[in-house]
N, C-alpha and C positions, 0 to 999 in steps of 0.2 A: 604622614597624615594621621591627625589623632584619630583614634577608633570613637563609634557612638555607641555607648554603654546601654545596656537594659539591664536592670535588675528584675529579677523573680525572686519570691519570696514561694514556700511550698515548689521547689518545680524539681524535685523526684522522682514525684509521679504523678496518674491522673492527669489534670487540664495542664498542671504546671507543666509537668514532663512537657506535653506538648508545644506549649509555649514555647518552650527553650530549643527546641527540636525546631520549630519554626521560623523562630528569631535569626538561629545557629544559620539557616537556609537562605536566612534575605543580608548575613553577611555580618550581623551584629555582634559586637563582644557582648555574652552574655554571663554576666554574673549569676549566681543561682544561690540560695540560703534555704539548708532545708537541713532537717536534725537526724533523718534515716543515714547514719553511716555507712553501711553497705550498699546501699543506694548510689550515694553519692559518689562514691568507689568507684562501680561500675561507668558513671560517668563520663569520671574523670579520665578511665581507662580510653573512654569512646571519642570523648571530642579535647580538642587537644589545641588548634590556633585561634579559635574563637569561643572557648570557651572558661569561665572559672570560678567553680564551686567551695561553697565555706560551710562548714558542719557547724549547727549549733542551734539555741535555744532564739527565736525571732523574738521571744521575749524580757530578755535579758540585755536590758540596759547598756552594759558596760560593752557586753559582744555587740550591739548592734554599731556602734560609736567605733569601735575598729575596726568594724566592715567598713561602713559608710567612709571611712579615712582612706582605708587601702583602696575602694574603688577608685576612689574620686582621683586619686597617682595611674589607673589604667588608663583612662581616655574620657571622653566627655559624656556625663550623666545624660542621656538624653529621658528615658523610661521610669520608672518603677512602677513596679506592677506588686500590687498586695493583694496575693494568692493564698498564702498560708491560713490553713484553720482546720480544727476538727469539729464533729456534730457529736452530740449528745439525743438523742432521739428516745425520750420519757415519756411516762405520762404526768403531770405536775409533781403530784407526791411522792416520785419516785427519784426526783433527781437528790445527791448527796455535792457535797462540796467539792468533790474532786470532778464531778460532774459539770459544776457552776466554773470554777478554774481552767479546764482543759477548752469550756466552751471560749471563754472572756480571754484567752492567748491571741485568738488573732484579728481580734479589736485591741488589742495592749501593743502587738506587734507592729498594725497598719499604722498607729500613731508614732511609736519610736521611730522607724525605717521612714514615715512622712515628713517627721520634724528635722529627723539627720542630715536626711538629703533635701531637703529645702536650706538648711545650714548652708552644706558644702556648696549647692548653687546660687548661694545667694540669693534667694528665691525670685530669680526668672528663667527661662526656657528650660522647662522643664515641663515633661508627661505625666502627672499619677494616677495608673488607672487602680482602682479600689473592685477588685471582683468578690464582690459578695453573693447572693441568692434572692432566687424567690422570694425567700422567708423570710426577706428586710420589706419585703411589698405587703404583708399577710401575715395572720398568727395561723397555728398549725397546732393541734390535737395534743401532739406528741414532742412539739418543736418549742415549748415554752421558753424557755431560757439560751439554745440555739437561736427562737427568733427574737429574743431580746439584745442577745448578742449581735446580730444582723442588722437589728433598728437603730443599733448604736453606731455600729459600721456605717450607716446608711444618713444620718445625724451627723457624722463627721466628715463626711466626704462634701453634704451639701454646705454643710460651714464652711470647709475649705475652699467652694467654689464661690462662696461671697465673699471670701477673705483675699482671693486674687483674681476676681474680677475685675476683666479689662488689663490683665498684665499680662507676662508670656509666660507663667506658668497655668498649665491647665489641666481642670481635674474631670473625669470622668467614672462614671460611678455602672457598675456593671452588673446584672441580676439574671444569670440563667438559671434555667428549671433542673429538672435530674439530668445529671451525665451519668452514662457510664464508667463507672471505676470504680476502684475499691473503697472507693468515700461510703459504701454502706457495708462493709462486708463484717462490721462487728453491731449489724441492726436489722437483722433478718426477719425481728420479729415484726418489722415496721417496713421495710422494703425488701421481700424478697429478691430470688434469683429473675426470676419469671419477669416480675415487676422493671425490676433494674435493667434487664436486656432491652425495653422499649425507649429507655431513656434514650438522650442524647450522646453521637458518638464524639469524644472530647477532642477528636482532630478538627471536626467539622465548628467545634466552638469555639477554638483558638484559633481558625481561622477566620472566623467571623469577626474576632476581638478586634485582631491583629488590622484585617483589612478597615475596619474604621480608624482607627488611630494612629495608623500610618499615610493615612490617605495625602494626595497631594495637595487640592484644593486647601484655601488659606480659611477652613471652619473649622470648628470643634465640635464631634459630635457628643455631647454632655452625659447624655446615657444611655445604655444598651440593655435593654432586655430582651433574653434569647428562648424560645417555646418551641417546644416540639411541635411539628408541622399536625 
């Protein structure tokens, strides 16, 4: 029996970790794409029949077109999930170019990893969920160019949904608030420890994710936005 594939994109650590941790639980081969080598090590060391991890840049072109190929030989795409990104958290005048670039990776990656595997499926029955933020709903203080990058994210996902409306490919567009994780731990001046420990716990969001877009009923739920209670 073919296996039903999910790819994650970021799932190292954080929500993705979880993800994949979750997926791994309801049976799924889970593909995983995330650049922390040591990470992904560990892994690979951990899950082992349903599992299969690939080290590399989500924004590079050429690597993403040899993932997308080698899955598409494991079993059948059912998922992708664009998780990968990092924040920049400035105040306007303060962002540099490496700031600008490190943000605009996982808007450059959701499109590569989107357009591959709509390729290899032929674009029908297939899941894309796009997890982005808050900060594609809002602009933020400190988040200029993070929420531009968001808006763009959030711009692309709703295109995609008019671009295969009414077929079997479907897109869902995802917006939680603060998780717990190391997603702030190089932005202390912007969200402390304190701060950060209220957030949301990232088990509790990937299983919120998970349970809409696996659901049985024959609907699609279009978008998820997740708040602290």
């Amino acid at each position: 029996m073919t296996k039903e594939v999910v790819i994650i994109t970021g799932g190292a650590s954080g929500l993705g970790l979880e993800l994949v941790k979750q997926f791994i639980e309801k049976n799924y081969l889970v593909c995983n794409i995330d650049r922390d080598y040591e990470r992904m090590q560990i892994l690979d060391n951990a899950y082992k029949d349903n599992y299969k991890g690939f080290i590399g840049d989500i924004s590079d072109s050429a690597f993403v077109k040899n993932v997308i190929n080698e899955i598409s030989n494991l079993g059948n795409i059912k998922i992708l999930i664009n998780n990968a990104g990092e924040p920049s958290f400035k105040l306007p005048t303060k962002y540099e170019k490496e700031d600008i670039d490190k943000c605009f990776k996982g808007l450059r990656g959701m499109i590569l990893f989107s357009t591959e595997v709509l390729k290899v499926k032929e674009e029908k029955d297939l899941k894309i969920v796009n997890i982005m933020s808050s900060a594609a709903l809002r602009g933020n203080k400190q988040e200029a160019v993070y929420c531009a990058t968001k808006w763009g994210e959030r711009g692309y996902t709703e295109s995609l949904k008019v671009a295969y409306k009414g077929t079997s490919v479907k897109v869902i567009g995802v917006y939680p608030g603060g998780i717990n994780t190391e997603f702030y731990k190089n932005s202390r001046d912007y969200v402390s420890e304190e701060k950060q420990s209220t957030f949301m716990k990232p088990c509790d969001v990937a299983k919120t994710i998970i349970d809409n877009i696996t659901n049985e009923t024959n609907l699609t739920v279009a978008d998820i936005i997740i708040e602290r209670n």
